[in-house]
C-alpha positions in Angstrom: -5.7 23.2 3.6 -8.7 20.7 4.1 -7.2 17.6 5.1 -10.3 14.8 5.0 -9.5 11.3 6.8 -11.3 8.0 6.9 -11.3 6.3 9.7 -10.5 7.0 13.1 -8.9 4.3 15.0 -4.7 4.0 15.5 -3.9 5.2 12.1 -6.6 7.5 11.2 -6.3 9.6 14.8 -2.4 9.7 14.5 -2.7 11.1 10.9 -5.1 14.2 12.3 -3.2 14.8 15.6 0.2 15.0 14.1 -1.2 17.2 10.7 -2.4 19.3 13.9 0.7 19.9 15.9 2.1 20.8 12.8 -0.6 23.2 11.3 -2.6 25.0 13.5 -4.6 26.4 10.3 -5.5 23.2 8.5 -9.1 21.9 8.6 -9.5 18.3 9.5 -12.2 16.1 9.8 -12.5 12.3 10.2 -15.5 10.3 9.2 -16.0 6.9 11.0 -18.7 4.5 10.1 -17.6 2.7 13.6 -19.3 3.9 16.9 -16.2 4.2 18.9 -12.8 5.8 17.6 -9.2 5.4 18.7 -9.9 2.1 20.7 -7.6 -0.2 22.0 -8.5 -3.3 20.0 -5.9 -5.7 21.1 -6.9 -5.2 24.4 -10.5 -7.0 23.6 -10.2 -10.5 24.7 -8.8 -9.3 28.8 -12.0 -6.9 28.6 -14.3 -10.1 27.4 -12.3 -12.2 30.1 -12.9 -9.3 32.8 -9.2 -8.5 33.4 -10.4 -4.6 31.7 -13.4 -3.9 33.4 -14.9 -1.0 32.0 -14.9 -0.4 27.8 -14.6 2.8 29.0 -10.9 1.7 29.5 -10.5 0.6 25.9 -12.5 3.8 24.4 -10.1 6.4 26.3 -11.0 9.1 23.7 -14.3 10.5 21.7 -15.0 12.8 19.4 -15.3 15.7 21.9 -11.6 15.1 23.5 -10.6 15.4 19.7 -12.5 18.3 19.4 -11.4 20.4 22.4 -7.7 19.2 22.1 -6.8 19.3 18.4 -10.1 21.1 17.1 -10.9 18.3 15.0 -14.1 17.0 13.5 -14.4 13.5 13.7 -17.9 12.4 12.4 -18.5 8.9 13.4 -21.7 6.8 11.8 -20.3 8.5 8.9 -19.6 6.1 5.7 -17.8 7.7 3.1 -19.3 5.4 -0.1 -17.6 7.2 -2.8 -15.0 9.3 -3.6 -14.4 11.9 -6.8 -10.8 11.8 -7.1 -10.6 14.4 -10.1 -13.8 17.0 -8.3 -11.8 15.9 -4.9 -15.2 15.2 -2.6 -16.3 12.0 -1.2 -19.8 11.1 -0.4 -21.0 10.4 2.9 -24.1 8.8 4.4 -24.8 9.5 7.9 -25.5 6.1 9.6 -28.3 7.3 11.8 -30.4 9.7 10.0 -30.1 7.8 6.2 -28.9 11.8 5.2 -26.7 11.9 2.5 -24.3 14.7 1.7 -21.0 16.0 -0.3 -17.7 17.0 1.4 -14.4 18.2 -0.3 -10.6 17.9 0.4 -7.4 18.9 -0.4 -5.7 16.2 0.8 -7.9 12.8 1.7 -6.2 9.5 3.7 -7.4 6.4 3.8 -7.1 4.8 7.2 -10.2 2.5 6.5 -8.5 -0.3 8.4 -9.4 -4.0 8.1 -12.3 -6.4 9.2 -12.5 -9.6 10.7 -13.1 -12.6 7.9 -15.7 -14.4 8.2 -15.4 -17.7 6.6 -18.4 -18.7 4.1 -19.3 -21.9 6.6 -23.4 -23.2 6.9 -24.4 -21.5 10.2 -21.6 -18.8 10.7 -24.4 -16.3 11.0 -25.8 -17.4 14.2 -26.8 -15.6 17.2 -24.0 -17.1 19.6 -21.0 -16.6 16.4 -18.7 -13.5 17.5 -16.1 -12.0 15.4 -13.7 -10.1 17.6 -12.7 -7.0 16.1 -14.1 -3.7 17.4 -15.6 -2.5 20.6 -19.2 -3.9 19.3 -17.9 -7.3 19.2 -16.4 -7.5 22.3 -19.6 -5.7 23.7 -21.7 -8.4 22.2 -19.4 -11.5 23.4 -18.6 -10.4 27.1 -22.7 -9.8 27.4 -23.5 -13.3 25.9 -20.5 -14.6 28.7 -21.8 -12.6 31.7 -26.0 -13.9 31.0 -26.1 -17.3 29.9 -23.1 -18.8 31.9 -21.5 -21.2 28.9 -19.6 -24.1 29.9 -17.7 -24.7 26.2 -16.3 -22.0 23.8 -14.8 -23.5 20.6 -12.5 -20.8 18.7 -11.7 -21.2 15.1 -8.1 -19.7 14.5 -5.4 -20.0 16.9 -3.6 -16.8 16.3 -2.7 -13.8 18.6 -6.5 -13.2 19.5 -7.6 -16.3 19.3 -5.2 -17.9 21.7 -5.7 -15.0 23.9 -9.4 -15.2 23.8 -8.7 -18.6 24.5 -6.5 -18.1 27.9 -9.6 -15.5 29.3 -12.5 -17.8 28.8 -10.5 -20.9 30.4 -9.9 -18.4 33.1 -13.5 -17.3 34.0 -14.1 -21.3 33.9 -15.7 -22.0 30.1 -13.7 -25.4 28.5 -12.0 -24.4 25.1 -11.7 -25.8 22.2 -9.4 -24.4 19.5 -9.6 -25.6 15.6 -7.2 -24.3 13.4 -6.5 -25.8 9.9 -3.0 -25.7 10.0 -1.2 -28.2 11.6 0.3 -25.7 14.2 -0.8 -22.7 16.9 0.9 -19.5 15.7 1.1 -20.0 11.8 3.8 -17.1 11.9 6.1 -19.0 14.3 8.2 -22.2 13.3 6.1 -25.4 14.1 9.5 -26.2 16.8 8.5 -23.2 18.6 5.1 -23.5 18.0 5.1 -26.5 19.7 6.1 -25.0 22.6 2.9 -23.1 22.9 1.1 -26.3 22.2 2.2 -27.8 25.0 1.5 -24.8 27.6 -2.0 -24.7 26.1 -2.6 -28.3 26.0 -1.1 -29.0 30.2 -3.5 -25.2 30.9 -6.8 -27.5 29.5 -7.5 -26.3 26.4 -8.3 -28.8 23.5 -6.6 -28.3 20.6 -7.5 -29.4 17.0 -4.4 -28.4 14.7 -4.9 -29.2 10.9 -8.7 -29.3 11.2 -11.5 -26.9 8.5 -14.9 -26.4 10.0 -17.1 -27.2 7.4 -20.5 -26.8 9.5 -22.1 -25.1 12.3 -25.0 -27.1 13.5 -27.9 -25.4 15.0 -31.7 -23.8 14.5 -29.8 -19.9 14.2 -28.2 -20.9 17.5 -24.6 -23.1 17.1 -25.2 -26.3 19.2 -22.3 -28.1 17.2 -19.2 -27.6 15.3 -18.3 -30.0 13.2 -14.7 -30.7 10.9 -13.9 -31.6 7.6 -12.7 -35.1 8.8 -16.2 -35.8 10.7 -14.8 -34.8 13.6 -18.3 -33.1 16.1 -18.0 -30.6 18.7 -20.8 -29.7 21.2 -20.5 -25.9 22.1 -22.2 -23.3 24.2 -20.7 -20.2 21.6 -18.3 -20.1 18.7 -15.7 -17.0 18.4 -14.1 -16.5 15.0 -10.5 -15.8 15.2 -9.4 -16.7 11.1 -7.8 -13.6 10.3 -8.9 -9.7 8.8 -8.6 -8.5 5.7 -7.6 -5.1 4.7 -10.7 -2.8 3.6 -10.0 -1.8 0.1 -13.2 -1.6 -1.3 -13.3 2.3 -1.4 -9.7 2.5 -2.8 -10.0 0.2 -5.7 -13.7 1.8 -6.3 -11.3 4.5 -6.8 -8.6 3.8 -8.9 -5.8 3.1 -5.9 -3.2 1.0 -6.5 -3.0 -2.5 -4.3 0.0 -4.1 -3.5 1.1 -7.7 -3.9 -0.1 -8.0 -0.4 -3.6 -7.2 -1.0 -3.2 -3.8 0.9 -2.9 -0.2 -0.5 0.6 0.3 -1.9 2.2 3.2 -0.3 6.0 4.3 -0.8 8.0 5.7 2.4 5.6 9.0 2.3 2.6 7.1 2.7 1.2 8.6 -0.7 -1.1 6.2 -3.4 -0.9 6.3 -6.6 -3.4 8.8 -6.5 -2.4 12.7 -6.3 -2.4 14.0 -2.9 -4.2 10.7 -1.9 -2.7 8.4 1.2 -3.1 5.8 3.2 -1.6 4.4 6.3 -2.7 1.9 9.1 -4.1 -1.6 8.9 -5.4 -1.0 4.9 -1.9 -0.1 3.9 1.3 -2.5 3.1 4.4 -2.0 4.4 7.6 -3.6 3.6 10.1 -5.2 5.3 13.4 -4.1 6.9 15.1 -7.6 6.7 14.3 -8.2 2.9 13.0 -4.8 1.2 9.5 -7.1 0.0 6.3 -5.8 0.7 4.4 -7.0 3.9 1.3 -6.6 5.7 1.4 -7.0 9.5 -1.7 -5.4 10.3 -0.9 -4.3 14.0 -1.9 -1.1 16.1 2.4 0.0 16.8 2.6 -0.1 12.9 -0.4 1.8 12.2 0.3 4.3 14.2 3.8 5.2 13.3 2.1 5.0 9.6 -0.4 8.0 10.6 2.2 10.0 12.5 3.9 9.9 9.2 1.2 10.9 7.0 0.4 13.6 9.3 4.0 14.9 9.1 4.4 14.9 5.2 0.9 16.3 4.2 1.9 19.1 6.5 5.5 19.6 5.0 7.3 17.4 7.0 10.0 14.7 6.1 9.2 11.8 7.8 9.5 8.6 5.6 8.2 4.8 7.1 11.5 2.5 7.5 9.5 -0.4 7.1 9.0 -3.2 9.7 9.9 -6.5 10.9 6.3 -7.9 11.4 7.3 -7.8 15.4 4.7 -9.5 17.9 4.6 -10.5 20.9 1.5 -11.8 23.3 0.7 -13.9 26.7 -1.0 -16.8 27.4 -1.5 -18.6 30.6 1.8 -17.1 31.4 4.0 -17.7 28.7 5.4 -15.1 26.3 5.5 -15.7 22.8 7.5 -13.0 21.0 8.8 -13.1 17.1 10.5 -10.8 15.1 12.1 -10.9 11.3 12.2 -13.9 9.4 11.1 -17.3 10.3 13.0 -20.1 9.5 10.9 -21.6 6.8 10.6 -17.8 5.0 14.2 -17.9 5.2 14.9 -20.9 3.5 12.2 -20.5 1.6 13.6 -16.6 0.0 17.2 -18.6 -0.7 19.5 -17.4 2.2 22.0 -19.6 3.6 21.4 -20.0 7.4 22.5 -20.4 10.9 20.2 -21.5 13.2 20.2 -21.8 17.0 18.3 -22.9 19.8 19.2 -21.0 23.1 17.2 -22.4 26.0 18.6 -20.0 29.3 17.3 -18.7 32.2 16.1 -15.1 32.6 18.2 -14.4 35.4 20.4 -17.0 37.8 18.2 -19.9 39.4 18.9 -18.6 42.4 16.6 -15.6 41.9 13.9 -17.6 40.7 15.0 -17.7 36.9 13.2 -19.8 34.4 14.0 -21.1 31.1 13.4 -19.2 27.8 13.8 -20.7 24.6 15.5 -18.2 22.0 15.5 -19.4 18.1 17.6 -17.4 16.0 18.2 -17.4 12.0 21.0 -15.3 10.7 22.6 -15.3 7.3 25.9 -16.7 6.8 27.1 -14.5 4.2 25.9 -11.2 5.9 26.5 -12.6 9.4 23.5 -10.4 10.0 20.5 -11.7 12.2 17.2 -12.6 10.2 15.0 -13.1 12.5 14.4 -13.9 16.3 11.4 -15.8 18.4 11.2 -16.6 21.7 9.4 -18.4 24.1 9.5 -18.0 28.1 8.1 -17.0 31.2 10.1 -13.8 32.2 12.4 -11.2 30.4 10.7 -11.8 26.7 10.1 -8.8 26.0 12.6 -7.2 26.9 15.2 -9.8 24.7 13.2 -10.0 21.5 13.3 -5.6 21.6 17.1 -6.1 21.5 17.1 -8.2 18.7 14.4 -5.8 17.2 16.8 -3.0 17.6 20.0 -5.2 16.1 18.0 -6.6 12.9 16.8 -2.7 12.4 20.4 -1.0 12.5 22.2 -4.4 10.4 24.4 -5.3 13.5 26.3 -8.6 12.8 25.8 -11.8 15.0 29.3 -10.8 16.3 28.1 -7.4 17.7 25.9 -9.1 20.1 28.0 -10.7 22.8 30.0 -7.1 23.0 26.7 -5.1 23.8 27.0 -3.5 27.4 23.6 -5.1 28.5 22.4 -3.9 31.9 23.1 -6.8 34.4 22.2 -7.6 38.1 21.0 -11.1 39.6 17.2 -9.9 39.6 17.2 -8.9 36.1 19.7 -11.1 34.1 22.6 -13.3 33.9 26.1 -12.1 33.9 26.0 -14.1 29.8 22.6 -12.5 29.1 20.5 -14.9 26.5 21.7 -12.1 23.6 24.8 -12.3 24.2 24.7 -15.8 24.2 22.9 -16.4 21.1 25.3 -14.2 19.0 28.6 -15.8 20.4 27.0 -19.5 19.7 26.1 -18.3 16.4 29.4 -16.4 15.5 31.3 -19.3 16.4 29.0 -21.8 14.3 29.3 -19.3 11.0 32.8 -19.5 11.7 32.7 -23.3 12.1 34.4 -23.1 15.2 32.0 -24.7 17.4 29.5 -25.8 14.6 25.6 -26.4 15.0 23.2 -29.0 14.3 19.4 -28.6 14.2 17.1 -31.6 15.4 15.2 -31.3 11.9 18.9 -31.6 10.4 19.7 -34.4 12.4 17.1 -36.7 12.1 17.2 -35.8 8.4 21.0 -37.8 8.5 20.0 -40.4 10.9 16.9 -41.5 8.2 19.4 -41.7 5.5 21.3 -44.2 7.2 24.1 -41.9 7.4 27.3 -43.3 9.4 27.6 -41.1 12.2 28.9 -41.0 15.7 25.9 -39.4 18.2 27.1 -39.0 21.9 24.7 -38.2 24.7 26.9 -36.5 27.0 24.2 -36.2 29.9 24.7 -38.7 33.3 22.7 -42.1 32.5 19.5 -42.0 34.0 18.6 -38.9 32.0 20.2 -41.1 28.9 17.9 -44.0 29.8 14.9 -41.7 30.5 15.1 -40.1 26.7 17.8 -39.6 24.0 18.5 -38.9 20.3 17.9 -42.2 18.1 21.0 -43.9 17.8 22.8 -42.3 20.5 25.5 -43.3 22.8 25.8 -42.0 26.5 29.2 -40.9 27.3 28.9 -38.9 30.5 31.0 -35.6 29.8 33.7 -36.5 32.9 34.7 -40.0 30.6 34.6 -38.4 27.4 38.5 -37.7 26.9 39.5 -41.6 27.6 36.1 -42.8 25.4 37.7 -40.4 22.7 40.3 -42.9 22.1 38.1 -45.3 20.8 36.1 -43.0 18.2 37.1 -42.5 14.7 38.4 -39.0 15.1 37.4 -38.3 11.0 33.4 -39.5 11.4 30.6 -37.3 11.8 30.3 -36.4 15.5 27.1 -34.8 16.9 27.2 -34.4 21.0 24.2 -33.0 22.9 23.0 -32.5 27.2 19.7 -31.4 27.9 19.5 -27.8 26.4 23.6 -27.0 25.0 25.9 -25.7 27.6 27.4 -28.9 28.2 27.2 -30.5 24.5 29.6 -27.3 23.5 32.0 -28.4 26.6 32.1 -31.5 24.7 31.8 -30.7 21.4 35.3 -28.5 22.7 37.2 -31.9 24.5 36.4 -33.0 20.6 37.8 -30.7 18.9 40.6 -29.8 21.2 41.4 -34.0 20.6 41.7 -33.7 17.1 38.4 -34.3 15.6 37.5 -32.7 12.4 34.0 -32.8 12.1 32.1 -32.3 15.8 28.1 -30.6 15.6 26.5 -29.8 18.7 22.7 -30.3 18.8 20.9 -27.2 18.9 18.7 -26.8 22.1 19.8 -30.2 22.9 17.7 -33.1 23.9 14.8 -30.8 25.2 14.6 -29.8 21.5 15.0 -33.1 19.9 12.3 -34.6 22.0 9.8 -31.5 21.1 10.5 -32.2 17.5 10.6 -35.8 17.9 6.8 -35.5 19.4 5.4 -32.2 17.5 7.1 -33.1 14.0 8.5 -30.0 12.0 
């Protein structure tokens, strides 16, 4: 068999090393049009920002440890411009030489990956624009950094990279400035988390401009100022665009492969196209998603590469299928993790599920062994009781709470299941409650109206519309008189069971503290008293104020 790949980063590499473990016979060669193959791309902005010192560090492997390893070709300056799907041979152009020659395949993947967008903006094409993409981009930007000493960076796009990017130039001393034209960090994450992040970014020193579109980049061929579609003007030193990529399909639809509703190569569980005995896998390919069964396109390096090792295996008679993902992420800034997995919110409401939602803000492990706060948002379906989807946002023990939740969402556990998992506990790692179990008891007993929730965006909804409610702060009075819920009373938790008597035990009741623990304490003296219709306010006041300032 003559098993011919395009591209050689995650995907491409996977495809060839697993085809090789399982055929020793096959001949496999991979044609690049990159310099540098199996590279680590999201570890660009720590080597632009000096954390990674060497590229060497990023660029692990080359075409020779290929070679001796798995004796496989890879060919990189090698373009493949055109493929004969019915003769079976693509055409390549060697980048260096201008030659031009015919190879043919039994089998051909596409692993052509995706490429940075680069909005259409007067100026974009300047000397001091980067993309950051590939090892040449980050190549380019660390060596403008390290010789001309910039003072000002602006960033356009505050996703993962760009916020990251962000973090490592404010650390080797340049002033940021991110632009992003929504009105949000993080498009993926709900704007009440989101805001989170804005915050931490905002008290680190970086300037942010949320719901802003560059419309110009002033400057003789070298950007000198940014300016916004509202007239806004920024004087910068060097622009890094951070928009987005785009999956490359040229070569696919040039011929005849199928494109999903995504805008990526449509693949079933095998990996295979449309095409006979042509695949795809890796950053150009969709994927779809556990929670909902709808394709999605998460173009990340984990995905791509369990994508090639599952190509590899089926075009060498395995029987691996892809299960699909959850569009997991997770990244760092300036010391805060950021993690998200499943469904937002919005998507959730937005694809007609009826939902639960919490706000668990609990240490990582007891105060006393130097825990901090992590903010946990959950969305689960009330009809499934299934979880939907998870982020979080915290200092310590992120990642290792949002891969439970990963693991729970993947094998359909209930919101139930969670508070009865036998999670490893000791003071330096977790509480004795950890923050899992926690969120699935809080939202077992909401789904169950037992101890039922309220979200800040809910409340405030009911509060506009003039609606007769009774809203207890429940906290000790300077925090009350320091900031509280509109319309809210303070009724300090210890005088709560003689204030009862004076409340109308059939109204509307929504208690709150500071982050929840003590607003289900009351919400329970409530109940227990004979009240029928008690909410307590997710994430309590901490929340209310974030959406109060950030808007939803």
């Amino acid at each position: 068999m003559k098993l011919v790949i395009i591209g050689s980063v995650a995907a491409g590499t996977s495809v060839a090393a697993k085809a090789r473990r399982n055929n020793e016979d096959a001949q496999i060669t991979i044609y690049d049009r990159d310099y540098d193959i199996s590279y680590s791309g999201c570890g660009i902005p720590y080597y632009v920002g000096g954390e990674v010192e060497s590229r060497d560090d990023l660029t692990p492997r080359d075409a020779a440890f290929f070679k001796k390893r798995y004796n496989i070709d890879v060919m990189t300056r090698h373009n493949v411009t055109a493929v004969d799907k019915d003769a079976k041979t693509v055409t390549v152009e060697n980048l260096d030489t201008g030659e031009t020659f015919t190879d043919s395949y039994d089998v051909l993947v596409l692993a052509t990956g995706a490429t940075s967008i680069v909005p259409p903006i007067p100026g974009v094409k300047s000397d001091n624009v980067f993309p950051i993409r590939n090892i040449q981009h980050a190549e380019a930007t660390r060596s403008f950094v390290d010789s001309t000493d910039p003072k000002h960076a602006t960033i356009i796009g505050a996703g993962f990279i760009g916020l990251e990017m962000a973090e490592q130039l404010k650390l080797r001393g340049v002033e940021v400035t991110i632009i992003e034209r929504v009105p949000q960090v993080m498009p993926p994450l709900d704007k009440d988390m989101a805001c989170r992040v804005e915050e931490h970014l905002e008290q680190n020193g970086i300037e942010l401009m949320l719901g802003e579109t560059v419309t110009e980049l002033i400057g003789d061929g070298h950007v000198e100022r940014v300016v916004t579609e509202s007239g806004k003007t920024i004087e910068t030193d060097f622009v890094i665009l951070s928009v987005g990529v785009r999956p490359n399909v040229e070569l696919a639809m040039k011929m005849g492969v199928k494109l999903g509703e995504t805008g990526a190569i449509a693949v079933n569980e095998r990996m295979e196209t449309n095409v006979s005995d042509v695949y795809a896998a890796g950053d150009v390919a969709e994927s779809f998603s556990i929670v909902t069964g709808k394709p999605i396109w998460r173009p990340l390096g984990s995905t791509a590469n369990k994508m090639g090792r599952t190509a590899g295996d089926v075009i060498t008679g395995g029987h691996l299928e892809h299960r699909g993902i959850l569009g997991t992420g997770i990244f760092k800034v300036f010391g805060l993790a950021v993690a998200q997995t499943g469904l937002a919110e919005k998507e959730a409401r937005e694809l007609g599920y009826d939902i639960e939602v919490l706000h668990n803000t609990k240490p990582d492990k007891p105060a006393y062994m130097g825990g901090k706060d992590m903010t946990i948002k959950a969305v689960a379906d009330r009809a499934t009781r299934q979880l939907l989807g998870v982020q979080i946002v915290g200092f310590e023990g992120v990642d290792k709470r949002i891969d439970v939740f990963v693991t729970a969402i993947t094998l359909k556990a209930k919101v139930d299941d969670l508070f009865h998992l036998d999670l490893a506990y000791a003071p330096p790692f977790s509480t004795t409650k950890d923050p899992v179990m926690y969120t699935g008891m809080v939202l077992s007993n909401s789904i169950d109206k037992a101890a039922r929730l309220i979200t800040p965006a809910e409340l405030q909804t009911r509060i506009d519309a003039g609606e007769d409610m009774q809203i207890i702060d429940t906290r000790k009075a300077a925090q009350f008189e320091k900031a509280c819920v509109d319309c809210a009373v303070n009724v300090p938790l210890g005088n709560l069971r003689e204030a009862a008597n004076d409340m109308d035990k059939n109204k509307p009741t929504v208690v709150y503290c500071n982050g929840g623990v003590t607003g289900n304490a009351a919400q329970n003296v409530l109940r227990n008293l004979g009240f029928t219709d008690v909410y307590n306010l997710s994430g309590g006041n901490k929340n209310y104020q974030l959406f109060k300032k950030y808007g939803n």
